[in-house]
mmCIF file of the N, C-alpha and C atoms, coordinates in Angstrom:
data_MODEL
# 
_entry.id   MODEL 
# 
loop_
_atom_site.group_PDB 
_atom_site.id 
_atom_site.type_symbol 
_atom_site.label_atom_id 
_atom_site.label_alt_id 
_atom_site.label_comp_id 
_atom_site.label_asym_id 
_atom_site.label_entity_id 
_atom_site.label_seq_id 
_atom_site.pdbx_PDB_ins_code 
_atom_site.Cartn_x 
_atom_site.Cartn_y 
_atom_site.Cartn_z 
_atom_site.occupancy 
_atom_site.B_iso_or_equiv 
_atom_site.pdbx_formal_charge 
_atom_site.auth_seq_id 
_atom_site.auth_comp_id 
_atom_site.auth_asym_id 
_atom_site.auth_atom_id 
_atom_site.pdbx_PDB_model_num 
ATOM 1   N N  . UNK A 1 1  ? 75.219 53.776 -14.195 1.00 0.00 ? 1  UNK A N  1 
ATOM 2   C CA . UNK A 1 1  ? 74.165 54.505 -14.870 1.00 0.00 ? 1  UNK A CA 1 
ATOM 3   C C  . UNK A 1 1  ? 74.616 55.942 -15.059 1.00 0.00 ? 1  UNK A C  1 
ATOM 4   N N  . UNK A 1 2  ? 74.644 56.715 -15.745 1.00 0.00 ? 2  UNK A N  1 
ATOM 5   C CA . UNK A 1 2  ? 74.668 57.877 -16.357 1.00 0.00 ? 2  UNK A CA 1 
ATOM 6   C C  . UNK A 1 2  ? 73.733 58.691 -15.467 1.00 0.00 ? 2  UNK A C  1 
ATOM 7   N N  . UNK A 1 3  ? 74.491 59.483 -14.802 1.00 0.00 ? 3  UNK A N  1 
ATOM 8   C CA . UNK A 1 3  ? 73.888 60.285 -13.557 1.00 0.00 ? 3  UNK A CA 1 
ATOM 9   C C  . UNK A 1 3  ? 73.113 61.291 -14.021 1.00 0.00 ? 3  UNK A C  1 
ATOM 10  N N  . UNK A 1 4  ? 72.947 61.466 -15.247 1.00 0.00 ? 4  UNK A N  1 
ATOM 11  C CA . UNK A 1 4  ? 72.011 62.605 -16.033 1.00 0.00 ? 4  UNK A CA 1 
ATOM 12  C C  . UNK A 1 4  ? 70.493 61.633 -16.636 1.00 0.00 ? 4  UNK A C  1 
ATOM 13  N N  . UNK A 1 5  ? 70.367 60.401 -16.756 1.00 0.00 ? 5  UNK A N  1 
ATOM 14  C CA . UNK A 1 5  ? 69.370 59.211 -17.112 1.00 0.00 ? 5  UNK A CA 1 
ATOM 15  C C  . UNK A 1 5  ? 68.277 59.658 -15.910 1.00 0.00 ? 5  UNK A C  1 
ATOM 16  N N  . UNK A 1 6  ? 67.367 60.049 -16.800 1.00 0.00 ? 6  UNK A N  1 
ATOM 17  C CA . UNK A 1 6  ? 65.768 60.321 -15.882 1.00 0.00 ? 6  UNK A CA 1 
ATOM 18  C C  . UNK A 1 6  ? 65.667 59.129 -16.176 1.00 0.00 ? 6  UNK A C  1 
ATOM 19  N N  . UNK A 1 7  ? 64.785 58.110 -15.070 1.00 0.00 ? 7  UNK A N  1 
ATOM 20  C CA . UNK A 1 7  ? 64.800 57.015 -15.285 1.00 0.00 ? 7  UNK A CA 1 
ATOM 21  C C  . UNK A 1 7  ? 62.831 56.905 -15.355 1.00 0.00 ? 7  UNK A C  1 
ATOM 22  N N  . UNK A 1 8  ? 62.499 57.739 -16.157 1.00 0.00 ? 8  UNK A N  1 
ATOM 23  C CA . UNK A 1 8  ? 60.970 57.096 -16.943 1.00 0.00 ? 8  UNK A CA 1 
ATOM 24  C C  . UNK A 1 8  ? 61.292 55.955 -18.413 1.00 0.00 ? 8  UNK A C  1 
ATOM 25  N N  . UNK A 1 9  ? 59.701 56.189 -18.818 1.00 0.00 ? 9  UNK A N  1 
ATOM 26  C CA . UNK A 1 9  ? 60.128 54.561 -19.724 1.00 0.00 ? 9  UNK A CA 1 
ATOM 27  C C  . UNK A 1 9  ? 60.175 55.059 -20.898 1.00 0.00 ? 9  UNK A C  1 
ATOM 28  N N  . UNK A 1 10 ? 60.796 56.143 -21.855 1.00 0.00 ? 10 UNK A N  1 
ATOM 29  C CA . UNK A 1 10 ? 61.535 56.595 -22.618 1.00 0.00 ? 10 UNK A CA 1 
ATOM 30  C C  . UNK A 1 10 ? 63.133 55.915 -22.949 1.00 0.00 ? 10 UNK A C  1 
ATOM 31  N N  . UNK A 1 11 ? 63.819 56.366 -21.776 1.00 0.00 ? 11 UNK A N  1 
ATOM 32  C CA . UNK A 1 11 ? 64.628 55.728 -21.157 1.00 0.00 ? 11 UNK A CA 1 
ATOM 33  C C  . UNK A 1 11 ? 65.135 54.244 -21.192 1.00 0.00 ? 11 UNK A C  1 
ATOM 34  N N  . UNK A 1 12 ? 63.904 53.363 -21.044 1.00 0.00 ? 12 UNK A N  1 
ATOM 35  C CA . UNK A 1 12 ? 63.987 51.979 -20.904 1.00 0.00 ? 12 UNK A CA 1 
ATOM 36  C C  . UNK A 1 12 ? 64.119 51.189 -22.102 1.00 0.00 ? 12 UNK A C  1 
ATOM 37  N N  . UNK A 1 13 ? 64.786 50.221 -21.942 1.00 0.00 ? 13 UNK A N  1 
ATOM 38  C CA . UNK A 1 13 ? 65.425 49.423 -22.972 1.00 0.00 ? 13 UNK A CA 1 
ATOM 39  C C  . UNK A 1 13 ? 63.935 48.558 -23.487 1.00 0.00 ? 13 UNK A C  1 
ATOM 40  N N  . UNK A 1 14 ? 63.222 48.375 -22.750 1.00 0.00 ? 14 UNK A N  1 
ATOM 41  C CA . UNK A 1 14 ? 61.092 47.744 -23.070 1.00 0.00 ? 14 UNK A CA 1 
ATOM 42  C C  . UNK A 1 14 ? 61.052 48.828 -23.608 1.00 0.00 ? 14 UNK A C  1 
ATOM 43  N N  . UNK A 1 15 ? 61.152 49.595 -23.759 1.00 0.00 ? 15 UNK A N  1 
ATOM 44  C CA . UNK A 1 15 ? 60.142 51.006 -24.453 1.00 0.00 ? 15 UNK A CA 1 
ATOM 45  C C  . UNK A 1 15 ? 60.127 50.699 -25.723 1.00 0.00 ? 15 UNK A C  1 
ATOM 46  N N  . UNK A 1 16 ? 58.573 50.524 -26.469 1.00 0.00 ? 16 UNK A N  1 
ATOM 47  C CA . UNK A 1 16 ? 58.466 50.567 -28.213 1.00 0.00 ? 16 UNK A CA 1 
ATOM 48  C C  . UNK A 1 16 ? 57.913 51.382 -28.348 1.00 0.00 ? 16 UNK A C  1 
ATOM 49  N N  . UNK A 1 17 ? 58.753 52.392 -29.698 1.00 0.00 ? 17 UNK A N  1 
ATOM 50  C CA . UNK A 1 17 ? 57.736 53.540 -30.565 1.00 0.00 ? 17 UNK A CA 1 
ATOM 51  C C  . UNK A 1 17 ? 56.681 53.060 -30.929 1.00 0.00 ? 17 UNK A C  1 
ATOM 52  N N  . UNK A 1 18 ? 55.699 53.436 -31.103 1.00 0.00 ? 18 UNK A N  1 
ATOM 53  C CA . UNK A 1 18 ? 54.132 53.133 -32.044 1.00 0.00 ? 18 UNK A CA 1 
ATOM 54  C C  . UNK A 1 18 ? 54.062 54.195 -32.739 1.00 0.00 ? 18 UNK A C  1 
ATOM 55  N N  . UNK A 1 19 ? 54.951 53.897 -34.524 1.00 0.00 ? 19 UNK A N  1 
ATOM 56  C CA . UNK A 1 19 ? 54.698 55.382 -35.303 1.00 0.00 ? 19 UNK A CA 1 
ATOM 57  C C  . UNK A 1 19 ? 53.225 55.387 -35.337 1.00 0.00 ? 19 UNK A C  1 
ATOM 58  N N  . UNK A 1 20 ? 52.482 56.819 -35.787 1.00 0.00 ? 20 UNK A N  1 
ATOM 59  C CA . UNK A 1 20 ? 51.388 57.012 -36.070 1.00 0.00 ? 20 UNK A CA 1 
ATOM 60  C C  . UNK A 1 20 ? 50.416 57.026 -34.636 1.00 0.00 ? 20 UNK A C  1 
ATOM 61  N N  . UNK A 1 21 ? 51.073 56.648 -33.632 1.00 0.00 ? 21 UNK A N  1 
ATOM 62  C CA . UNK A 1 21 ? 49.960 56.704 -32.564 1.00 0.00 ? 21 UNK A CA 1 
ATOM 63  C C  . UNK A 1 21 ? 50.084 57.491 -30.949 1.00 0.00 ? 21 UNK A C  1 
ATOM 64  N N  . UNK A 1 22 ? 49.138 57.740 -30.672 1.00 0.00 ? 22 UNK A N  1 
ATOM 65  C CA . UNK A 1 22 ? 49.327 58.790 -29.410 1.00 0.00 ? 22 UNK A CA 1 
ATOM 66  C C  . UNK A 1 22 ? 50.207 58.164 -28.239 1.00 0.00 ? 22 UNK A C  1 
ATOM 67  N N  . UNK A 1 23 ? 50.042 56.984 -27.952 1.00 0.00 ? 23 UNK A N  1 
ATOM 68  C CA . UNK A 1 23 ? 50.840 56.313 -26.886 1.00 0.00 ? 23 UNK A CA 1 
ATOM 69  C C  . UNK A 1 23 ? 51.637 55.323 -27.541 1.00 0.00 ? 23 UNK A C  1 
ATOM 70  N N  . UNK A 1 24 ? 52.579 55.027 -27.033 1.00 0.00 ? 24 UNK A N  1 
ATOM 71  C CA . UNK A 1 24 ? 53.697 53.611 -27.175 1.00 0.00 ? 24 UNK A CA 1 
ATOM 72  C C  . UNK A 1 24 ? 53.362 52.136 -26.157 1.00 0.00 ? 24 UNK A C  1 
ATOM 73  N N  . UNK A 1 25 ? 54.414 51.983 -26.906 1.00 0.00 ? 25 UNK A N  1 
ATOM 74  C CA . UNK A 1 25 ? 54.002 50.710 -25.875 1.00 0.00 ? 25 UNK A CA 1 
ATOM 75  C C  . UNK A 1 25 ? 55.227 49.901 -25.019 1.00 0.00 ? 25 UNK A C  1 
ATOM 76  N N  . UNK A 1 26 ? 54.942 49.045 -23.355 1.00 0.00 ? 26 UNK A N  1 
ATOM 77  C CA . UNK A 1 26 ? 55.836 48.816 -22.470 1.00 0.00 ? 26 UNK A CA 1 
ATOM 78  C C  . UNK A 1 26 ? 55.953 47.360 -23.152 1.00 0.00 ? 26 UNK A C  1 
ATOM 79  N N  . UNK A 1 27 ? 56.957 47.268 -23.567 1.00 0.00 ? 27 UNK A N  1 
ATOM 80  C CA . UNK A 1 27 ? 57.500 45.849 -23.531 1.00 0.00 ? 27 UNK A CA 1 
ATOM 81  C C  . UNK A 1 27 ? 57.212 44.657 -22.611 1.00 0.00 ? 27 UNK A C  1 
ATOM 82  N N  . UNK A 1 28 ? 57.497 44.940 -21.785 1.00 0.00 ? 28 UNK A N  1 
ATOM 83  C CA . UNK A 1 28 ? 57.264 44.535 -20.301 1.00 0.00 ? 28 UNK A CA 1 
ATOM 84  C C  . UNK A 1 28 ? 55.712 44.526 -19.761 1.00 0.00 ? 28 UNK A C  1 
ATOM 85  N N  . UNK A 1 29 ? 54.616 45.114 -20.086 1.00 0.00 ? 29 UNK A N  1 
ATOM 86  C CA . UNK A 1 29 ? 53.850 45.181 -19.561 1.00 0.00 ? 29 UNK A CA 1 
ATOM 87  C C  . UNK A 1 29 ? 52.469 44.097 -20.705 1.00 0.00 ? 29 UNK A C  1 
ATOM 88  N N  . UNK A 1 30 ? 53.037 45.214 -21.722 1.00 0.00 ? 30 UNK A N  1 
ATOM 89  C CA . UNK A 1 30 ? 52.500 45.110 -23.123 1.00 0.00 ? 30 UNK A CA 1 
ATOM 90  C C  . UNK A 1 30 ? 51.368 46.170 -23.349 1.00 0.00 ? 30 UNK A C  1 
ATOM 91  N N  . UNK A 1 31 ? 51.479 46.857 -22.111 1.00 0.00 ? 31 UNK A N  1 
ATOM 92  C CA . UNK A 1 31 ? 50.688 48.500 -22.328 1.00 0.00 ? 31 UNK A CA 1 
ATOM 93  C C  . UNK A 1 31 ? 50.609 49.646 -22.803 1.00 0.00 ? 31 UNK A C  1 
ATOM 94  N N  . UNK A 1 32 ? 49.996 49.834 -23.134 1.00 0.00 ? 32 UNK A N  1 
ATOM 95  C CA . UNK A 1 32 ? 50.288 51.393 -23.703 1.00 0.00 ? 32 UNK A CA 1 
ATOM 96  C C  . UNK A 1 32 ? 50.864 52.592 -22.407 1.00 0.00 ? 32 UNK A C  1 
ATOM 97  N N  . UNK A 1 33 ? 51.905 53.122 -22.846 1.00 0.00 ? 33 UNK A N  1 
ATOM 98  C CA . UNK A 1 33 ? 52.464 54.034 -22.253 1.00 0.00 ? 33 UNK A CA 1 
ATOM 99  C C  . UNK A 1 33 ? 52.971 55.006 -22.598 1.00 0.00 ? 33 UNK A C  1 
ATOM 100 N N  . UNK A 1 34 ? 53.418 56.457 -22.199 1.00 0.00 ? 34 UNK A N  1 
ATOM 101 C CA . UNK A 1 34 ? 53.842 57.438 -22.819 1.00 0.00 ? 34 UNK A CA 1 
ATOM 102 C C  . UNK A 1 34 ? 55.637 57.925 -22.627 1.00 0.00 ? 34 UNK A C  1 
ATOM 103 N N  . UNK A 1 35 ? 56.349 58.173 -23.193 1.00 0.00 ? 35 UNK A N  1 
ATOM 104 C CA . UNK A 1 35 ? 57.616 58.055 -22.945 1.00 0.00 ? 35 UNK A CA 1 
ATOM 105 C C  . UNK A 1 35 ? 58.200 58.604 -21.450 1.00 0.00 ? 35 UNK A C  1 
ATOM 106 N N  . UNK A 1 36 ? 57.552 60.168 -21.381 1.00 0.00 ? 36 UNK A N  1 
ATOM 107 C CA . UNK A 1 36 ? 57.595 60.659 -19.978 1.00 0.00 ? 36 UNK A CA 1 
ATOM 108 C C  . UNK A 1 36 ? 56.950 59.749 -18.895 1.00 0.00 ? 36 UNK A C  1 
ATOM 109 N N  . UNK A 1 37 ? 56.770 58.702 -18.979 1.00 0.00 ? 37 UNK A N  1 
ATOM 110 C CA . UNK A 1 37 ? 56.509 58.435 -17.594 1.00 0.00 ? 37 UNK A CA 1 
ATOM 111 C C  . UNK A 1 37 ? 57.064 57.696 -16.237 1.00 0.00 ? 37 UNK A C  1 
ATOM 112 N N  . UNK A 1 38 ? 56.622 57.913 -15.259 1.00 0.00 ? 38 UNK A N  1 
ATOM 113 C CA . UNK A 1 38 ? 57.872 57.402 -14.547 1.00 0.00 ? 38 UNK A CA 1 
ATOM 114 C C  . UNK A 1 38 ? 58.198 55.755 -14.811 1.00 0.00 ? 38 UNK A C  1 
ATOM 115 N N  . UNK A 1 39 ? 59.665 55.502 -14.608 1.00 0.00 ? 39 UNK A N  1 
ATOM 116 C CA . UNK A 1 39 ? 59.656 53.903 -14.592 1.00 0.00 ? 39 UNK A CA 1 
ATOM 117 C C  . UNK A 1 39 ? 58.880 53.022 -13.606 1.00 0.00 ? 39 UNK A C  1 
ATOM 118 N N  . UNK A 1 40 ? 59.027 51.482 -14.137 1.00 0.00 ? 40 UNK A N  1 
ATOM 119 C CA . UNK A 1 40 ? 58.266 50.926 -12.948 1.00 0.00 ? 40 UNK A CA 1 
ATOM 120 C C  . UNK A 1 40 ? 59.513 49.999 -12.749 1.00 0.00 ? 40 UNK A C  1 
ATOM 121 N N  . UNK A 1 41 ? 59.477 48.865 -11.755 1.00 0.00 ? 41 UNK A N  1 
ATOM 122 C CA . UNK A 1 41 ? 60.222 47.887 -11.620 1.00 0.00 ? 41 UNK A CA 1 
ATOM 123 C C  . UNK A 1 41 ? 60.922 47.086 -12.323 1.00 0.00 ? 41 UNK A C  1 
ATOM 124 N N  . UNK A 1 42 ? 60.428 47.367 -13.762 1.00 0.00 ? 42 UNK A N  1 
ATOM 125 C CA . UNK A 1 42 ? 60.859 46.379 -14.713 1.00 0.00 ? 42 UNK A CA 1 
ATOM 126 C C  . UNK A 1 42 ? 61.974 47.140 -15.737 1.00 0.00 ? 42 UNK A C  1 
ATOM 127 N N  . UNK A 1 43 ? 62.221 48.833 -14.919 1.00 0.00 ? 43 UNK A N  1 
ATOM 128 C CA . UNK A 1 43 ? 63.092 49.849 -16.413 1.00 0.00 ? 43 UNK A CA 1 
ATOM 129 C C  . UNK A 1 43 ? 64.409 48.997 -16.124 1.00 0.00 ? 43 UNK A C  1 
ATOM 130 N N  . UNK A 1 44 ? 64.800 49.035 -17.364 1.00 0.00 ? 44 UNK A N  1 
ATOM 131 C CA . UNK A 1 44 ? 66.279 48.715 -17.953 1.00 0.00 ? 44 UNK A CA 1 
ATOM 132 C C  . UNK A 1 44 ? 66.724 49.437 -18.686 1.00 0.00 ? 44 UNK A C  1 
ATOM 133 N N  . UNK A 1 45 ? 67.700 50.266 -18.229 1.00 0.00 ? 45 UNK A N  1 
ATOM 134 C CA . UNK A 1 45 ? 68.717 51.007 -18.469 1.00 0.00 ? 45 UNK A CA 1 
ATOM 135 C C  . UNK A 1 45 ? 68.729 50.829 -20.819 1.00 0.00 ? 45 UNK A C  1 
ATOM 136 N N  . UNK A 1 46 ? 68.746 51.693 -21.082 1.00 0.00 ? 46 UNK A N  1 
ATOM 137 C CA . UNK A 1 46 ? 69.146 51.740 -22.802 1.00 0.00 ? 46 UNK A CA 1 
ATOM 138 C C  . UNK A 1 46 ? 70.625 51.173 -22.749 1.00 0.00 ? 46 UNK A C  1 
ATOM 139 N N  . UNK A 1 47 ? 71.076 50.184 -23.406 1.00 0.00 ? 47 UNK A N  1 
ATOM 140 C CA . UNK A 1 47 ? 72.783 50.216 -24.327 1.00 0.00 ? 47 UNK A CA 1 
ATOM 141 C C  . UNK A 1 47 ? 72.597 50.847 -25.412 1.00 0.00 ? 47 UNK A C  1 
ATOM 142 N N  . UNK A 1 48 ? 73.638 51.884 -25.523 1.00 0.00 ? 48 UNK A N  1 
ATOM 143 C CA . UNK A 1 48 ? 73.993 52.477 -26.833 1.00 0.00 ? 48 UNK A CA 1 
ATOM 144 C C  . UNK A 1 48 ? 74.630 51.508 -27.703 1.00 0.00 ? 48 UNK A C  1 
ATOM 145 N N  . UNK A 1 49 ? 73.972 52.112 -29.016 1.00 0.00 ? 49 UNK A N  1 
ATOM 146 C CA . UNK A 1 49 ? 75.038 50.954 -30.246 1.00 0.00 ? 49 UNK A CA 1 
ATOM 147 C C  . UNK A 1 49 ? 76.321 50.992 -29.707 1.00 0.00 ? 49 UNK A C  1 
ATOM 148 N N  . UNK A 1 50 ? 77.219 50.104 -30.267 1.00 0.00 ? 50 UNK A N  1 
ATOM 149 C CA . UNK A 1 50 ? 78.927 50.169 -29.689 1.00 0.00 ? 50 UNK A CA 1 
ATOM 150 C C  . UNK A 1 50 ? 78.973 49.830 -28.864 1.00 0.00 ? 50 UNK A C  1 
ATOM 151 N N  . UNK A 1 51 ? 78.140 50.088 -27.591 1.00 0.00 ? 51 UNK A N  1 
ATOM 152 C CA . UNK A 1 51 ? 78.358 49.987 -26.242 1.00 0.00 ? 51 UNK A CA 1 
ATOM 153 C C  . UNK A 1 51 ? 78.022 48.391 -25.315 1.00 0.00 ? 51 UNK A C  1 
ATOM 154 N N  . UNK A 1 52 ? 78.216 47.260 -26.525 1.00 0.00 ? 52 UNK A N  1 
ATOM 155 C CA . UNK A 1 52 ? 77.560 46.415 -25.730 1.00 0.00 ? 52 UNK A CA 1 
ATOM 156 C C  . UNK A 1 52 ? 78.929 45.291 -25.798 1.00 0.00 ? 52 UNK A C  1 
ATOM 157 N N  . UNK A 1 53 ? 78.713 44.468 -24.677 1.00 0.00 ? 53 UNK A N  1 
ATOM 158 C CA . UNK A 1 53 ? 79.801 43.590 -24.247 1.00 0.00 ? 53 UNK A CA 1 
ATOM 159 C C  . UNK A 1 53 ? 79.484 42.182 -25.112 1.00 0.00 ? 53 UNK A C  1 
ATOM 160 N N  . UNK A 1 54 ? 80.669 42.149 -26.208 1.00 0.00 ? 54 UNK A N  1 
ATOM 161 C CA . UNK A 1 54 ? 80.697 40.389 -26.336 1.00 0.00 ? 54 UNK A CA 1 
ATOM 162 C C  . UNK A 1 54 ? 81.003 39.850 -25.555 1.00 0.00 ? 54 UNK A C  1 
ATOM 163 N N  . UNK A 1 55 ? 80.712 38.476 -26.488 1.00 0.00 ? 55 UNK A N  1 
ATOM 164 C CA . UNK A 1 55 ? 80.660 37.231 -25.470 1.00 0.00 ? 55 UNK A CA 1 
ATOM 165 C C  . UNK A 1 55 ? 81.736 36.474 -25.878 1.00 0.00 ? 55 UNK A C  1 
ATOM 166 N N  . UNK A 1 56 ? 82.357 36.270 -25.184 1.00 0.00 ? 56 UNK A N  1 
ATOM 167 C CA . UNK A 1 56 ? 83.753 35.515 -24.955 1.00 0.00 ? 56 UNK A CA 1 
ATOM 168 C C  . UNK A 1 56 ? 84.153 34.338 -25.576 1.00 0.00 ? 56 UNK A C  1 
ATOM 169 N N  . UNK A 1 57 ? 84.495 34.022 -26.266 1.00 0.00 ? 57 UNK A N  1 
ATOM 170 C CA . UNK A 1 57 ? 84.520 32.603 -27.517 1.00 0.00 ? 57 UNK A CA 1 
ATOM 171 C C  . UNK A 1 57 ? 85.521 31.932 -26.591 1.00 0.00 ? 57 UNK A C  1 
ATOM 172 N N  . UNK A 1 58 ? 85.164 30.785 -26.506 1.00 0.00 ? 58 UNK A N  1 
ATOM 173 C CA . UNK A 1 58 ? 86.127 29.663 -25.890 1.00 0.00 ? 58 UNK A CA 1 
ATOM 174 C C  . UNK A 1 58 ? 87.004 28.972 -26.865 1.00 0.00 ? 58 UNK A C  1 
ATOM 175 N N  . UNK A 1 59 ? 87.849 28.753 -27.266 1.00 0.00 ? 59 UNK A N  1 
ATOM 176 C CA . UNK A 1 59 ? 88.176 27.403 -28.269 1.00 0.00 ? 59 UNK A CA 1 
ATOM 177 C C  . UNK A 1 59 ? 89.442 26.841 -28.150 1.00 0.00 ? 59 UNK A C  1 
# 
């Protein structure tokens, strides 16, 4: 993890924008939440584009 990652649900890979509206929403929960807030049990770390591991083709 990126030792600079505040780990609220901004942060979290569940986190959905809601354009147009005061709160977002937890993936995970399916609640409304605000980006600053702290994580709960369920944060998962963001992958950056680029940054994600294929999957290994057998053949």
């Amino acid at each position: 993890m990126d030792m600079f990652m505040k780990k609220c649900c901004g942060n979290c890979r569940q986190f959905e924008r809601q354009p147009g509206k005061a709160t977002d929403l937890c993936g995970a929960w399916g609640h409304p939440t605000k980006a600053d807030r702290e994580a709960c049990d369920f944060w998962m770390m963001m992958v950056k584009q680029g940054k994600t591991v294929k999957a290994r083709e057998d053949n």
